[in-house]
C-alpha positions as CSV (number, residue, x, y, z in Angstrom):
1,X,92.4,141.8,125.0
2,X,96.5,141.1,125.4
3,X,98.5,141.8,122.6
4,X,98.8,137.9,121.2
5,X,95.0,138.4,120.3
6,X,95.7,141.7,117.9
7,X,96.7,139.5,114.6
8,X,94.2,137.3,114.9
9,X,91.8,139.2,115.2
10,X,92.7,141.4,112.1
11,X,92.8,138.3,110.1
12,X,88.8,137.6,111.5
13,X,87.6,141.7,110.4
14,X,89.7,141.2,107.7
15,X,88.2,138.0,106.6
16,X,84.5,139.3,107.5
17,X,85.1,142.4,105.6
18,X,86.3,140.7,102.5
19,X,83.7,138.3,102.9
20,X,80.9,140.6,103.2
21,X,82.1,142.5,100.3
22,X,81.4,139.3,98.2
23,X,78.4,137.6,99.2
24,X,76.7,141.6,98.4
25,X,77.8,140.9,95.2
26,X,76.8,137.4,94.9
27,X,79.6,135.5,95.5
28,X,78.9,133.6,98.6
29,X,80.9,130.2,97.5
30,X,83.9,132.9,97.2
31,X,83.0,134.6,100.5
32,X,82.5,131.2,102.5
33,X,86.2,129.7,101.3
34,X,87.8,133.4,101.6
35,X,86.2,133.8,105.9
36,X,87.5,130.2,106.2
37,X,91.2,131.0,104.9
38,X,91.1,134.0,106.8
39,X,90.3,131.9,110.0
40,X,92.6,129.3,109.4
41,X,95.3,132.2,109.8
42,X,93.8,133.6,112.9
43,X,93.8,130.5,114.3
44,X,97.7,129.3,113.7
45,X,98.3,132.7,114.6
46,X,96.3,132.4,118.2
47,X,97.3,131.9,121.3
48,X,94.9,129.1,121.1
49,X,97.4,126.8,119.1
50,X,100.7,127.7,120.8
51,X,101.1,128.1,124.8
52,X,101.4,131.3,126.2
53,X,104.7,132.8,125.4
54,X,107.4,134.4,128.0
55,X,110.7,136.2,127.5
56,X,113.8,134.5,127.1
57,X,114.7,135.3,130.2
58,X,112.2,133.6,132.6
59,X,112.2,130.1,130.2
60,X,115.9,129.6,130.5
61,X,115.2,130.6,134.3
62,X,112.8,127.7,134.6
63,X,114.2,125.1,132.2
64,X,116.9,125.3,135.1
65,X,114.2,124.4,137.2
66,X,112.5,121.6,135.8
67,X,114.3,120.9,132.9
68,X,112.4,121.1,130.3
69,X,113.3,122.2,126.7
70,X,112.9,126.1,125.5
71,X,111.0,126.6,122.1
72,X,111.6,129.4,120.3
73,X,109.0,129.9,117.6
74,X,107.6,133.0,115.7
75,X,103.9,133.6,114.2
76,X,103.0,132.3,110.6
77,X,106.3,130.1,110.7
78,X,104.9,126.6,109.1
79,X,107.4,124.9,110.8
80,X,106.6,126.1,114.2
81,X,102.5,125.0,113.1
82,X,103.9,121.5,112.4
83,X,106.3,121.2,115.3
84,X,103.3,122.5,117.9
85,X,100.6,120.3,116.2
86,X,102.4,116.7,115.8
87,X,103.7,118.1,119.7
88,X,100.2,117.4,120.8
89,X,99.3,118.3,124.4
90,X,102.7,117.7,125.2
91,X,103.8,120.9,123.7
92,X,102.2,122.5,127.0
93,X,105.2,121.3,128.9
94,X,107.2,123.1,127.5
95,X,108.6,126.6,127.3
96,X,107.8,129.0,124.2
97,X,109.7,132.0,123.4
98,X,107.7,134.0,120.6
99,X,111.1,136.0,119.1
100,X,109.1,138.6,117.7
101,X,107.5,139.8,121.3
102,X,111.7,139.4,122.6
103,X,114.5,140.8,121.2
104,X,116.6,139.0,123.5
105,X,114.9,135.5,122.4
106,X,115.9,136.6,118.6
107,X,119.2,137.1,119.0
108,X,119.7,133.9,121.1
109,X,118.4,131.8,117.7
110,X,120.5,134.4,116.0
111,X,123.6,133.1,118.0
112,X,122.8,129.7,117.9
113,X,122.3,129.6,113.7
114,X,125.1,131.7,112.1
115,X,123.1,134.9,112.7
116,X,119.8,133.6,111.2
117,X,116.4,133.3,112.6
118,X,115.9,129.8,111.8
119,X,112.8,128.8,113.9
120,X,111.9,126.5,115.6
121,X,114.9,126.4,117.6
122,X,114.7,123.9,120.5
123,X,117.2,124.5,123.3
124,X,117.8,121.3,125.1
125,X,119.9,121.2,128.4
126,X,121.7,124.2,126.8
127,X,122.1,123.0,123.5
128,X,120.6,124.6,120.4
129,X,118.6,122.1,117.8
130,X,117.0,123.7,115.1
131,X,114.1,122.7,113.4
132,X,114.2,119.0,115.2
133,X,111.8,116.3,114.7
134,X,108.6,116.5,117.0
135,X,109.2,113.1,118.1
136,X,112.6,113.5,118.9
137,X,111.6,116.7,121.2
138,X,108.9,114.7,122.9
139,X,111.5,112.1,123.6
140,X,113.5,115.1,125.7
141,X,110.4,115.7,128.2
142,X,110.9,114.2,130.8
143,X,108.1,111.6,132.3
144,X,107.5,114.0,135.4
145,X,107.4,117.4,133.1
C-alpha cells in the first residue's frame, strides 16, 4: 500500500469502528449514515478522485514538455474536490502537485500568494492562478494534451 492510501484508509477503520460501536448498541440508522460520512472522506481524500501526484520538480519539468498546466492541490481542500470533479476526465491531463507530500510545491503556492497556501493554485505557462474556474482551466488544455 503507497503512502496516498494511509488516510483513507483510517477514515474506512475509523468509520467501521465507530460504526460497529453503534449498531451493538442499536443504532444502525446512526451507524449506516456515520460509515457513509466516513467513506465519503476516504473517498475525496483517495487517490481514486485526484491523479497520482509528483513533486514539483518533475510537473514543471513536463509542463515544459507538453505544456500542460501544473495543479497544486492538498487533501480535504473543498476547493481542490470541486475544481477535480467539475474537471471531469480532463483533470487526468494534467499535472497535480499534492503540497503536503512536497515542500518544494508549498512554498511555490507560498510565492505565488503573498506567502499563503491558497490552493488550488493552477500554474499556466508560468503564471500562477489561484483558485480559477474549472472551465476556464479546461479551456488552457490544449486539444492534443
Amino acid at each position: 500500500m503507497t503512502r496516498a492510501w494511509i488516510l483513507p484508509m483510517l477514515f474506512v477503520l475509523s468509520g467501521s469502528a465507530v460504526a460497529t460501536g453503534l449498531i451493538s448498541k442499536g443504532s444502525p440508522g446512526t451507524a449506516a449514515a456515520l460509515l457513509l460520512a466516513f467513506l465519503a472522506l476516504a473517498g475525496v481524500n483517495s487517490p481514486l478522485i485526484f491523479p497520482g501526484s509528483i513533486g514539483v520538480q518533475e510537473a514543471r519539468r513536463r509542463s515544459a514538455v507538453d505544456g500542460r498546466p501544473v495543479v497544486f492541490w492538498r487533501p480535504g481542500c473543498k476547493y481542490c474536490i470541486r475544481l477535480r470533479i467539475r474537471l471531469g476526465r480532463s483533470a487526468r491531463q494534467l499535472h497535480w502537485v499534492n503540497i503536503w507530500r512536497d515542500p518544494a510545491g508549498a512554498a511555490a503556492v507560498s510565492a505565488a500568494n503573498d506567502g499563503n497556501e491558497t490552493v488550488p493554485t493552477v500554474v499556466v505557462a508560468g503564471r500562477p492562478h489561484t483558485n480559477p474556474d474549472p472551465g476556464w482551466v479546461r479551456e488552457q488544455l490544449s486539444p492534443s494534451a
